[in-house]
VOGU-3710 file (C-alpha; in Angstrom, 3 decimals, decimal comma):
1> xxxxxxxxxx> -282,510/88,049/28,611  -281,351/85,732/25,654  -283,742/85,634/22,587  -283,728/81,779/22,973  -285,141/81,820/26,452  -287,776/84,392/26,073  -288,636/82,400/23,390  -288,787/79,005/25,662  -291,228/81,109/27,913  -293,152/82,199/25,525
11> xxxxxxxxxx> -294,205/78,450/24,618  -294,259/77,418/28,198  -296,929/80,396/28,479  -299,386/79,169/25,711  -298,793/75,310/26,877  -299,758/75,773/30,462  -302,562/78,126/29,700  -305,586/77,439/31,175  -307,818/75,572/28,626  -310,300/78,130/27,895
21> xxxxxxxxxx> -307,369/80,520/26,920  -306,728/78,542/24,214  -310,275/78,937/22,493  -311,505/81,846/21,203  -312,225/83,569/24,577  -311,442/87,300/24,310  -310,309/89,313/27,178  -313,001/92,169/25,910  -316,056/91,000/24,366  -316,752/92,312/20,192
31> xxxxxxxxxx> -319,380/93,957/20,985  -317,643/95,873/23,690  -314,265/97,289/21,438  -313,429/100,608/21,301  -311,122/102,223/18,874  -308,294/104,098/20,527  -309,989/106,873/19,752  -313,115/106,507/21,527  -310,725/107,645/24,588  -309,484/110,420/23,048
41> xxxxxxxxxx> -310,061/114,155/23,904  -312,310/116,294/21,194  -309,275/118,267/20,193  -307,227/115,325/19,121  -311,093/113,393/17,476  -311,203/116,606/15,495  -307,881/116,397/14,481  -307,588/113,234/13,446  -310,506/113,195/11,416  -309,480/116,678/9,415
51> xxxxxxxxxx> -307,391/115,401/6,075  -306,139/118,947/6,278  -304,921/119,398/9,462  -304,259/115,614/10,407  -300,290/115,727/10,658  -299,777/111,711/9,268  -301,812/113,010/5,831  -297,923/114,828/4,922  -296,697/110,811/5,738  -299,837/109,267/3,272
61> xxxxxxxxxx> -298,929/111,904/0,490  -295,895/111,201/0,491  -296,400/107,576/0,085  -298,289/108,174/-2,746  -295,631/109,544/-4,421  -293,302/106,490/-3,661  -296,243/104,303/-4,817  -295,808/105,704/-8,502  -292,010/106,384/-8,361  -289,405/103,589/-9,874
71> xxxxxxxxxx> -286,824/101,912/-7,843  -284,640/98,909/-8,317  -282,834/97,501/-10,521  -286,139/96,216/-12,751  -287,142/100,174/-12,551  -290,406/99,215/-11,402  -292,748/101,184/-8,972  -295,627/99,462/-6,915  -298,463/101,250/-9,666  -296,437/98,994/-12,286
81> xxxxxxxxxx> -298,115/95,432/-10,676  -300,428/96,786/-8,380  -303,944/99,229/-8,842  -304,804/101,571/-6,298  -308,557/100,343/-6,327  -307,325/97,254/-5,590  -305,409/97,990/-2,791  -308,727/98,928/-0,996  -308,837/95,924/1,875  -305,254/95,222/1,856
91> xxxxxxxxxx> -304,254/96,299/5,145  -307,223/94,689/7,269  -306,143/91,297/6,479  -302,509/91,961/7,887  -300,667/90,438/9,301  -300,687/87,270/7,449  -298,727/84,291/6,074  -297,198/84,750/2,504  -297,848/81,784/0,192  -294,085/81,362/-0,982
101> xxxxxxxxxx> -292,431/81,456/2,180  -294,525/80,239/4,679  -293,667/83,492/6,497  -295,647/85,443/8,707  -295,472/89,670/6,876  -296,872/92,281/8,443  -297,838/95,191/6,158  -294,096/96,981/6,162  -292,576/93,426/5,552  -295,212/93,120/2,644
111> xxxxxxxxxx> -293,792/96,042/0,936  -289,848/95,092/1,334  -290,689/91,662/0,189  -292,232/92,944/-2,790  -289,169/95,631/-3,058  -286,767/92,497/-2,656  -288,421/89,786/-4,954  -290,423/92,109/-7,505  -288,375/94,948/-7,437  -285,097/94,191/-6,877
121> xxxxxxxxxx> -284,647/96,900/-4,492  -283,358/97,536/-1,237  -285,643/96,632/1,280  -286,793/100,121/3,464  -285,579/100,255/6,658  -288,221/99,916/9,644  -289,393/103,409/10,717  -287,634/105,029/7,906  -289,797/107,697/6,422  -290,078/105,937/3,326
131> xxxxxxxxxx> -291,559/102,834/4,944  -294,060/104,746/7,230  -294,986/106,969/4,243  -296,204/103,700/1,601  -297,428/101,607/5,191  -299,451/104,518/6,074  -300,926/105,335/2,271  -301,742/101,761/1,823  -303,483/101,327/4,983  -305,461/105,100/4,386
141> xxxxxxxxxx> -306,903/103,275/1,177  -308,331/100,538/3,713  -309,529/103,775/5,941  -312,988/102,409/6,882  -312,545/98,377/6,617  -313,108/96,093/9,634  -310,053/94,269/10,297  -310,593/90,776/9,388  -307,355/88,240/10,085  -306,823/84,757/9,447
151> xxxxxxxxxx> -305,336/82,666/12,710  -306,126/79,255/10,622  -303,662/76,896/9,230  -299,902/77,761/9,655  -301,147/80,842/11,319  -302,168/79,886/14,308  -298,860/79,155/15,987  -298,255/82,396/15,877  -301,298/83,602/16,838  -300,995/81,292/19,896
161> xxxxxxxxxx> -297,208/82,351/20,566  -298,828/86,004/20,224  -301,549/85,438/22,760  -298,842/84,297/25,044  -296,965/87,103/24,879  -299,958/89,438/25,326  -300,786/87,978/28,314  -296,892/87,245/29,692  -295,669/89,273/32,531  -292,435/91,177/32,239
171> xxxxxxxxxx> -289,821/94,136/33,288  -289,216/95,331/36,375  -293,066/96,221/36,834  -294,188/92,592/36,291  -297,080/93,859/34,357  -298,476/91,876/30,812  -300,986/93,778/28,182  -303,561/92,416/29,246  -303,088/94,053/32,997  -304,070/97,575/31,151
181> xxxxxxxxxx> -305,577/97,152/28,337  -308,226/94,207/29,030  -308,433/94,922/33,054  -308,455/98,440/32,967  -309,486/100,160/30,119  -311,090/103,116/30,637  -309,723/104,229/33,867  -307,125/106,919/34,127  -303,640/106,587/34,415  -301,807/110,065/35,462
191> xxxxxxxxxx> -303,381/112,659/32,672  -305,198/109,909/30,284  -307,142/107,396/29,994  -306,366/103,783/28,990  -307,345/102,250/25,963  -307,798/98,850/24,721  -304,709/99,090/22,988  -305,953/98,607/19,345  -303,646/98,253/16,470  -306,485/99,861/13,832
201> xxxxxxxxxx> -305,102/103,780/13,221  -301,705/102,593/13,014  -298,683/104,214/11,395  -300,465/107,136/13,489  -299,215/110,590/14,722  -298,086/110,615/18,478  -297,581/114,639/19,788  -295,057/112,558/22,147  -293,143/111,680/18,786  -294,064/114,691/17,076
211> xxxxxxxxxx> -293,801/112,474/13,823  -295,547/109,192/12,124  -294,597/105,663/14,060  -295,262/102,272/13,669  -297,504/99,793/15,861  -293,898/97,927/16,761  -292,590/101,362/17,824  -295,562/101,559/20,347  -295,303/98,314/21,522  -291,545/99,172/22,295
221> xxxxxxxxxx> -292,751/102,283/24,292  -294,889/100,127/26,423  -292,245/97,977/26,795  -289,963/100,786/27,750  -292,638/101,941/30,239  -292,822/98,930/32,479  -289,137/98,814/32,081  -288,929/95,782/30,130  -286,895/94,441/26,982  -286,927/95,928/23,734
231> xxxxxxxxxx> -286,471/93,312/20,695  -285,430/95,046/17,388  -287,799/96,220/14,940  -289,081/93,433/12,919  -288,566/91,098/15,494  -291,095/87,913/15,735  -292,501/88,211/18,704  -293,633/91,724/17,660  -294,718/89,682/14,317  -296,877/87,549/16,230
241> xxxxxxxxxx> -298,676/90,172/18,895  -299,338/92,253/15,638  -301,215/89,146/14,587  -303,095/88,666/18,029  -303,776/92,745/18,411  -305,713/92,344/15,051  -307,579/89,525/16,021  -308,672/90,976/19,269  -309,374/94,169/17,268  -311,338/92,028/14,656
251> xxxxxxxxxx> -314,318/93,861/13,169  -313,008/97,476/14,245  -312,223/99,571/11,075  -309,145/100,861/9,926  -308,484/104,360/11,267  -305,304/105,323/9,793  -303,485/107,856/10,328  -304,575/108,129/13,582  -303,382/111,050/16,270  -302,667/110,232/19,255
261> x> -300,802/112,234/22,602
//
């Protein structure tokens, strides 16, 4: 399918929505959200919450050492501008539109904007090592923080064009989000159990991956599981569902790195 028509059905999605979709209704009430992993086993709880034997802390370390390290041209390193104290909410309020562009950034494109414009370094590529290693120490430091979005002002097209594609059937298996994770949380599907499909402990550890991904390298697997289209990384559809996914997620705190199967 051509970018320009998914993109026309996208926007026929959101405009023919029934009214009450285009309020604040939720598909899963705030006082009913549950982390990803609430629906967990014990072994993979425990895990996750042991710094020592989580596998993503090797990814956060790591980005801690890119944090102080130069690059670029200026020789500048993200400690140079920015404290690590005051890094603490950061990644709850991502995605979200940056003043000088008008763009929506999620966290990663935070960090290669800075890289570009502060920097002048080359931009990390998405799902490099480097990238998940400073997107996954920066959003640790937020470990804790309710996720807290803005879908006002110039953000709420894409919120809206998000919602839309949340709720927009595709692939061969005709299925949208919102048929698993709003309609049937909690049940089982083959060997586990569905979740509401929260983005809060992402970069996290999948044993599937046996390494650190993204949330847009999830979304692709879902994708690739009802057999539908993958966009590239960085792609603004993903842009905007990362900004609906954290407003359905509001309130939950950040979880990152989370493990996952």
């Amino acid at each position: 399918m051509r970018r320009g028509s998914r993109v026309a059905r996208l926007l026929l999605a959101a405009a023919f929505a029934a009214p009450g979709a285009q309020g604040e209704e939720r598909g899963i009430p705030l006082d009913q959200l549950k982390s990803g992993s609430a629906f967990l086993g014990q072994d993979l709880r425990a895990l996750q919450a042991d710094e020592f034997a989580n596998p993503g802390m090797l990814w956060v370390e790591r980005g801690a050492k890119l944090w102080r390290e130069p690059a670029g041209k200026k020789s500048l390193a993200c400690a140079s501008c920015h404290q690590e104290a005051g890094m603490r909410v950061v990644a709850a309020r991502y995605p979200r539109i940056d003043r000088s562009s008008g763009k929506l950034l999620n966290l990663e494109g935070r960090i290669n904007r800075c890289r570009a414009e502060r920097m002048n370094a080359e931009p990390l590529r998405y799902e490099s090592d480097e990238l998940l290693a400073l997107t996954a120490f920066l959003a640790r430091r937020s470990r804790g923080v309710p996720i807290e979005v803005s879908i006002e002002g110039p953000a709420r097209a894409h919120f809206e064009a998000g919602r839309a594609s949340y709720n927009l059937r595709r692939g061969q298996m005709n299925l949208a989000c919102s048929h698993c994770h709003d309609a049937n949380w909690g049940k089982r599907l083959l060997s586990e159990t569905i979740s509401q499909g929260h983005p809060n402990a992402y970069p996290a550890y999948r044993l599937e991956w046996q390494t650190v991904g993204s949330l847009q390298r999830r979304m692709r697997a879902c994708l690739s599981g009802i057999r539908a289209e993958m966009l590239p990384y960085g792609a603004q559809e993903y842009l905007d569902l990362e900004l609906y996914l954290a407003w359905r997620a509001q309130g939950l705190p950040i979880e990152t790195p989370g493990v996952r199967r």
